[in-house]
Legacy VTK file of the C-alpha trace (Angstrom):
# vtk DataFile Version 3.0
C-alpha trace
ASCII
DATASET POLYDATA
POINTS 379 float
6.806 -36.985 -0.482
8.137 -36.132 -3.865
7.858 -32.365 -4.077
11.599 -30.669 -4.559
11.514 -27.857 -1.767
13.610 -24.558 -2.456
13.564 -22.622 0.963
14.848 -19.514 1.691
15.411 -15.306 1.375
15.367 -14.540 -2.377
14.256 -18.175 -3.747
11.687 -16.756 -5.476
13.887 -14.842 -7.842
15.360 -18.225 -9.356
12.070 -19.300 -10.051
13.127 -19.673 -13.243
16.201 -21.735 -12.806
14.384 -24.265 -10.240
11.699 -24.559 -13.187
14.215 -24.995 -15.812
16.028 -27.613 -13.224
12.506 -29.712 -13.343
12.157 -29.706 -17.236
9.105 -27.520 -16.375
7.155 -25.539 -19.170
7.681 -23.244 -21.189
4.090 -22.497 -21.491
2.842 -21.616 -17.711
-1.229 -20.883 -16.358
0.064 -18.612 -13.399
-2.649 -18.526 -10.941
-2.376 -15.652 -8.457
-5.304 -14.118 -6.085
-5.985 -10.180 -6.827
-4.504 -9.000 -3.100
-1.109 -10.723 -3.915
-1.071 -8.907 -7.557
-1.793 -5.518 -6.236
0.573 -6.463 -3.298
3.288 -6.382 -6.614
4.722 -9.432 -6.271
3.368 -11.454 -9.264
4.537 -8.603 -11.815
7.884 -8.930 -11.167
7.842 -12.517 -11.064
6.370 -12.875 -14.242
8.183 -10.416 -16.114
10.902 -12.494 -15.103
9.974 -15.902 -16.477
9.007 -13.922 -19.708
12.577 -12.639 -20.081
13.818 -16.225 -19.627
11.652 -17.518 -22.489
8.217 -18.995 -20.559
4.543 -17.935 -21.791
2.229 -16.837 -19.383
-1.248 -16.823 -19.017
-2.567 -15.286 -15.889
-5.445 -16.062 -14.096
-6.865 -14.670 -11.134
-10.606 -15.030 -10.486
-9.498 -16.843 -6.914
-12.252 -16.453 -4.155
-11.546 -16.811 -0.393
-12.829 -20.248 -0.002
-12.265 -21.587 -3.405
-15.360 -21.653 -5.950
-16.113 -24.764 -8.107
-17.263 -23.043 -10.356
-13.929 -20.724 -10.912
-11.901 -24.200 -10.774
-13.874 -24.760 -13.870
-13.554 -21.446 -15.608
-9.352 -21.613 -14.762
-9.740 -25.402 -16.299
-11.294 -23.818 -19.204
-8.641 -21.550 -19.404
-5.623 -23.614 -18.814
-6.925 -26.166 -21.639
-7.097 -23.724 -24.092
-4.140 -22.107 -23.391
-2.017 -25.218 -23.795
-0.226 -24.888 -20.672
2.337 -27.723 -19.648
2.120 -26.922 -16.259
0.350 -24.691 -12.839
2.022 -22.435 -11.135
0.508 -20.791 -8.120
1.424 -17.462 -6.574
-0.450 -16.399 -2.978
-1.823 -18.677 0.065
-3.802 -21.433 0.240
-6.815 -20.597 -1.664
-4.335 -20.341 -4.402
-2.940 -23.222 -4.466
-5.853 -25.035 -3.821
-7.416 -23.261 -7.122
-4.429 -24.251 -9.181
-4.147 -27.940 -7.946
-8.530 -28.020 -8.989
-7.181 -26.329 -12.322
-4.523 -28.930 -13.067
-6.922 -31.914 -12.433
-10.130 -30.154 -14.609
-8.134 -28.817 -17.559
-6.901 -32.324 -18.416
-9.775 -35.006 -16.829
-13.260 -33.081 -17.105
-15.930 -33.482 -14.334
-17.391 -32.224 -11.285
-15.294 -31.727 -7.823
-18.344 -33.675 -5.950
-17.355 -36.520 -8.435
-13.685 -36.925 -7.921
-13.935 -35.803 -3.988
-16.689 -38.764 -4.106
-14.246 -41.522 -5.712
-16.808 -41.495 -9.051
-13.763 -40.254 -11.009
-10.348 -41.597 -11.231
-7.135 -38.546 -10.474
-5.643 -40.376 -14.085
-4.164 -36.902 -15.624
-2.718 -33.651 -13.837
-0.496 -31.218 -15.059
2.291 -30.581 -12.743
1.760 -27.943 -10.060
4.602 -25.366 -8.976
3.398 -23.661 -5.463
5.447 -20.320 -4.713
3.384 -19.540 -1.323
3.233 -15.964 0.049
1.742 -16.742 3.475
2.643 -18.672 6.154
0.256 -20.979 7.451
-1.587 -23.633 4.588
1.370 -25.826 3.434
-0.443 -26.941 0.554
2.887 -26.401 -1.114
3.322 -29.991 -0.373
-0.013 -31.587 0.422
-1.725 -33.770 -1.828
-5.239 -32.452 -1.196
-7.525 -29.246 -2.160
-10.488 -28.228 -0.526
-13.164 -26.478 -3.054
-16.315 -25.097 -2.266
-19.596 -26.181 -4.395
-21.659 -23.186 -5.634
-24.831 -24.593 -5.043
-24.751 -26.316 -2.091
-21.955 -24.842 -0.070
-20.474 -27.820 0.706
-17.191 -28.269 0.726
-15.440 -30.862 -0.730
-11.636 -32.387 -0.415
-9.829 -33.220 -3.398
-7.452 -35.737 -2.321
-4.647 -37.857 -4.382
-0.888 -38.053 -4.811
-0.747 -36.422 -8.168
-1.882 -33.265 -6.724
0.845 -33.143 -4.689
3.292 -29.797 -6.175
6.173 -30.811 -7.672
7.971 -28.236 -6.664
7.747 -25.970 -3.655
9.083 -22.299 -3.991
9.319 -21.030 -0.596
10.224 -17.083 0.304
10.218 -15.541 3.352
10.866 -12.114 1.534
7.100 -12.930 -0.033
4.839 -13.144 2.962
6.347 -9.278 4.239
3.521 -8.545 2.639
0.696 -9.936 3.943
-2.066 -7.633 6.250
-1.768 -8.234 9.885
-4.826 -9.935 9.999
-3.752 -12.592 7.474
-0.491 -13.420 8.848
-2.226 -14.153 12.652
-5.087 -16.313 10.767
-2.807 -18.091 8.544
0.136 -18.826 11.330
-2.982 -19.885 13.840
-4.259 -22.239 10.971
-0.767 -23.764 10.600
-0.687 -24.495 14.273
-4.301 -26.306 14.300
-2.667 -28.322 10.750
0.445 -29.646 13.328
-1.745 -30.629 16.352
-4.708 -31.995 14.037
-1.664 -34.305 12.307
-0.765 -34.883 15.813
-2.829 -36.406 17.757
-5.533 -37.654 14.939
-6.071 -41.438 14.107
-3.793 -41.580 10.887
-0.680 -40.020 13.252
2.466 -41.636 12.962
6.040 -40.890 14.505
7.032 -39.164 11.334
4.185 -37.090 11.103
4.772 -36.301 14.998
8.118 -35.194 14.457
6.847 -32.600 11.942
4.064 -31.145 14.050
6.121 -30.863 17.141
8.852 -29.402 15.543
5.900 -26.815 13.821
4.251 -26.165 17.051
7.376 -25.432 19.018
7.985 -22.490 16.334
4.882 -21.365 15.959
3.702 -19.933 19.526
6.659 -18.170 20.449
7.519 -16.956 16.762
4.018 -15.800 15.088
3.364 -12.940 18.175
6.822 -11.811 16.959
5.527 -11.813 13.172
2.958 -9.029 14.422
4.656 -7.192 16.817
7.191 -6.862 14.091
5.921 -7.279 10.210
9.646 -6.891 8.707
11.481 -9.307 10.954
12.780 -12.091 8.693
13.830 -13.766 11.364
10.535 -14.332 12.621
8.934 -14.474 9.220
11.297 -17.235 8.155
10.471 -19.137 11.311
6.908 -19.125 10.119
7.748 -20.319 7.075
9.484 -23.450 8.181
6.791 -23.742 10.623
4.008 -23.771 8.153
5.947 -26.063 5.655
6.676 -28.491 8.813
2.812 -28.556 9.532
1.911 -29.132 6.057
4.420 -32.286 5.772
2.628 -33.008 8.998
-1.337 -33.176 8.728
0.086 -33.971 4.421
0.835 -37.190 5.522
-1.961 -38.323 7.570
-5.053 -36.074 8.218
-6.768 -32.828 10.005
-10.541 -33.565 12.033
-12.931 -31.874 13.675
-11.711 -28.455 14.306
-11.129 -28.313 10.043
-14.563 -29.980 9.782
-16.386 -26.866 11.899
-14.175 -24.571 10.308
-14.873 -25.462 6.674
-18.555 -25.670 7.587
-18.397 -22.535 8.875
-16.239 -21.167 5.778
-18.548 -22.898 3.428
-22.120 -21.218 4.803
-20.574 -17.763 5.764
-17.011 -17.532 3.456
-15.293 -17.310 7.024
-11.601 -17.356 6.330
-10.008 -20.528 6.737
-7.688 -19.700 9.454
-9.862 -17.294 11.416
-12.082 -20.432 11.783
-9.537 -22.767 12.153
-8.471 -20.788 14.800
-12.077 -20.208 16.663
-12.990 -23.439 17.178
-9.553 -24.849 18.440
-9.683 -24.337 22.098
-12.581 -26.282 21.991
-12.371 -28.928 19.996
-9.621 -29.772 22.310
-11.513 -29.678 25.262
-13.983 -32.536 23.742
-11.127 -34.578 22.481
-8.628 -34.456 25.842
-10.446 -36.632 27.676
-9.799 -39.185 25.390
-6.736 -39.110 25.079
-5.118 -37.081 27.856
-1.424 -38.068 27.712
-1.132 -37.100 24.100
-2.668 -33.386 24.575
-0.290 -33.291 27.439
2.051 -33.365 24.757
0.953 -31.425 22.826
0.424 -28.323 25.300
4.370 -28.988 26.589
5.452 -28.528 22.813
3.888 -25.272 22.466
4.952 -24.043 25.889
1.857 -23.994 27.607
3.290 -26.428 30.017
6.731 -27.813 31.149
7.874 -31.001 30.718
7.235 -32.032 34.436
3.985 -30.912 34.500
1.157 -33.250 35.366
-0.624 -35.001 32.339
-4.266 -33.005 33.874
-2.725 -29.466 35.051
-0.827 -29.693 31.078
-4.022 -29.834 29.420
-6.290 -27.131 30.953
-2.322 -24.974 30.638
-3.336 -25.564 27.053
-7.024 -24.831 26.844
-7.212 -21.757 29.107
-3.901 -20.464 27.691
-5.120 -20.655 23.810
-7.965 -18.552 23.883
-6.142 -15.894 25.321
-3.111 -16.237 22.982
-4.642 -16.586 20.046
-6.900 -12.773 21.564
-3.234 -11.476 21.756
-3.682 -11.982 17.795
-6.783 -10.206 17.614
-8.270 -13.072 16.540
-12.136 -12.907 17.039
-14.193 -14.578 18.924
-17.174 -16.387 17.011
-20.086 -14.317 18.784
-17.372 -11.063 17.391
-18.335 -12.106 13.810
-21.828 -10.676 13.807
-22.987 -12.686 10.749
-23.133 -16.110 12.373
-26.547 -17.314 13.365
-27.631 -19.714 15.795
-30.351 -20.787 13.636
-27.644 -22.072 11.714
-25.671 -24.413 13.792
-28.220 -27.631 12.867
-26.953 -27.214 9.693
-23.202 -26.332 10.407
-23.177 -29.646 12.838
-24.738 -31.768 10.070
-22.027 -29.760 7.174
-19.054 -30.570 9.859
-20.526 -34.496 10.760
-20.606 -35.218 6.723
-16.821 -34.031 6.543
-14.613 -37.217 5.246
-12.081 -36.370 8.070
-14.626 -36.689 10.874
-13.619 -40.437 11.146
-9.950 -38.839 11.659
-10.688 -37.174 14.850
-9.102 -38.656 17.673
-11.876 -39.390 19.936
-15.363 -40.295 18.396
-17.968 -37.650 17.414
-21.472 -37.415 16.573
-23.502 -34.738 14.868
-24.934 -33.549 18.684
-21.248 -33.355 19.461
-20.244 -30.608 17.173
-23.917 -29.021 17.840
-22.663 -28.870 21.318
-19.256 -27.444 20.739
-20.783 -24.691 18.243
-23.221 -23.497 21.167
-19.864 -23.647 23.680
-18.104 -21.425 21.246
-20.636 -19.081 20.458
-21.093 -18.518 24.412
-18.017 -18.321 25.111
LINES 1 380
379 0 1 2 3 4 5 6 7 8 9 10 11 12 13 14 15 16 17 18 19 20 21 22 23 24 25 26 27 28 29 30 31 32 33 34 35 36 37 38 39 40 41 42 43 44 45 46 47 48 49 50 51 52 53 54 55 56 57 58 59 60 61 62 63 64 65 66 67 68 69 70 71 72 73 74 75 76 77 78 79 80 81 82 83 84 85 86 87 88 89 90 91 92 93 94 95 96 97 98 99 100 101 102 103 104 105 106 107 108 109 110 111 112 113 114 115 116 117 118 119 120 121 122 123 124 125 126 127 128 129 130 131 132 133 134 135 136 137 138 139 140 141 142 143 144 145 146 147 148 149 150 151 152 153 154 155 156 157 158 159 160 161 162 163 164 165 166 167 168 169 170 171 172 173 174 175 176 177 178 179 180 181 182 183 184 185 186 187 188 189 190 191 192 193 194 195 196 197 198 199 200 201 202 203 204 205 206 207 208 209 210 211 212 213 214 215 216 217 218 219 220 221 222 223 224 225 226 227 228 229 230 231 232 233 234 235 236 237 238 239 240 241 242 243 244 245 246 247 248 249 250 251 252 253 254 255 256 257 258 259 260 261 262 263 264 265 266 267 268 269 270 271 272 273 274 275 276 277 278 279 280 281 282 283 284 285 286 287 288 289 290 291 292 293 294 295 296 297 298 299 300 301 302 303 304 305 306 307 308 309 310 311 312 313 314 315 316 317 318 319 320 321 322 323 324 325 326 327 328 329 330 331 332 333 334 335 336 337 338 339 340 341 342 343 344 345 346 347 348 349 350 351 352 353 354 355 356 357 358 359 360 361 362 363 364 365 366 367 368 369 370 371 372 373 374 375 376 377 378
């Protein structure tokens, strides 16, 4: 994982010196979503990589679920610009725009073709992420999930050189953030540990980083809320959402990220609210089939102690998620009001054509996720 990590309060302010330190630029194509500008935190960040001697060229047409088609207008952009390197300012959509931008600007061609293997990943400019939430860790992931205009599918870019070479990582940043974005983005961390956990491509590295991410993130997210300007908590989130990326980075997410990005892709759903719908029971389909290991899993985030039962850990876990994640005011998916059930043939079939379906721990069919949709819509 080659991405040099700066983490800590006030990191952001030597953005400069940790570009100059990585022979990055001087010519940058900032990327930054309109919330985080009017939040004030790119200004000042920019003004100060002007004053050190960088170009800028801002862009910002950044959509919830990122757009193809304003990957292709950034590519546009950065191309003509000249820009000898991507550096992304907000959360995930962010930095999953910028990583599309890097790859377009220099290799032309449609996300469906490189997602689909048609294209080769031969030329990328070199990504900076400088996150201001806590909860995607695509700061250090080598993957970007963009949304096609037309069809609404959404597709994973996926290949080492989109990994960020460097990582930028502020607590200070994400004091920011509305309420609602800090629960959704934390809860979408947590479902990027256990998904790296217990899915087919795990390995005891990527366990160690998901355990130690879902250990912080129960306790120290209901903090986060209760309490927007404690950088205690904040920082813990931080770490925790770096942790998970490193985690699901390295191996995979499944099905909960499949539903979610169906649903995201038909109804622009944020990712994390999803993410975070879907989780309790997506769980309760996999457990069964592998009991021991979401045993584990419920112990590390508390839901269980260590000498509890391998059975009595798991439902812990799935009766004690819903609620927690309701402490968060997370909705429910009948609480959405646009979702229809008309729609879940096609959300099961979006979800089953998903390339990390095959990831899931246990094995699952297109009825499967048509079965957990009408679950979570009753429940």
């Amino acid at each position: 994982m080659p991405t040099k990590i700066h983490f800590g309060v006030g990191q952001a302010r030597d953005l400069s010196a940790h570009l100059a330190a990585e022979g990055l630029g001087p010519s940058l194509f900032l990327v930054a979503d309109p919330g985080v500008v009017r939040a004030g935190l790119v200004d000042s960040i920019e003004r100060a990589l002007q004053d050190d001697g960088y170009q800028i060229e801002r862009f910002t047409t950044i959509a919830e679920n990122p757009r193809e088609s304003d990957c292709q207008l950034g590519a546009e952009a950065c191309a003509k610009f000249g820009a000898e390197a991507v550096v992304a300012i907000g959360g995930g959509s962010t930095m999953d725009t910028a990583k599309a931008i890097a790859l377009l600007s220099r290799t032309p061609g449609s996300i469906e073709a490189f997602a689909g293997g048609h294209l080769p990943y031969e030329d990328v400019l070199p990504v900076v992420c400088v996150p201001t939430t806590a909860g995607t860790g695509s700061e250090v992931t080598r993957s970007a999930v963009i949304t096609d205009d037309r069809s609404h599918r959404k597709y994973t870019l996926k290949d080492a050189r989109l990994r960020p070479v460097l990582a930028v990582l502020d607590p200070l940043l994400t004091v920011t953030a509305p309420a609602g974005v800090s629960a959704a983005t934390g809860v979408d961390a947590l479902v990027h540990a256990i998904e790296g956990y217990t899915c087919k491509q795990a390995s005891p590295i990527v366990r160690a980083f998901g355990a130690a991410a879902m250990r912080l993130i129960v306790p120290w997210l209901p903090r986060v809320m209760a309490d927007p300007q404690n950088m205690e908590a904040r920082t813990h989130m931080l770490e925790a959402s770096l942790l998970a990326g490193l985690c699901f980075g390295s191996a995979d997410v499944a099905a909960v990220h499949c539903l979610a990005e169906a649903l995201g892709s038909v109804y622009d759903t944020p990712h994390g609210v999803a993410n975070s719908i879907f989780l309790p029971h997506v769980l309760a389909f996999n457990a069964p089939a592998a009991p021991e290991l979401h045993a584990e899993v419920s112990r590390l985030m508390g839901f269980a102690s260590d000498s509890s039962a391998t059975e009595e850990a798991v439902e812990a876990m799935i009766s004690a998620l819903p609620k927690w994640t309701a402490e968060l005011a997370i909705p429910r998916l009948c609480d959405l009001g646009y979702v229809q059930v008309d729609d879940f043939d096609q959300l099961a079939k979006l979800a089953m054509e998903n390339n990390s379906t095959p990831s899931n721990v246990r094995d699952i069919r297109e009825e499967d996720y048509r079965k957990i949709l009408d679950a979570t819509y009753a429940y």
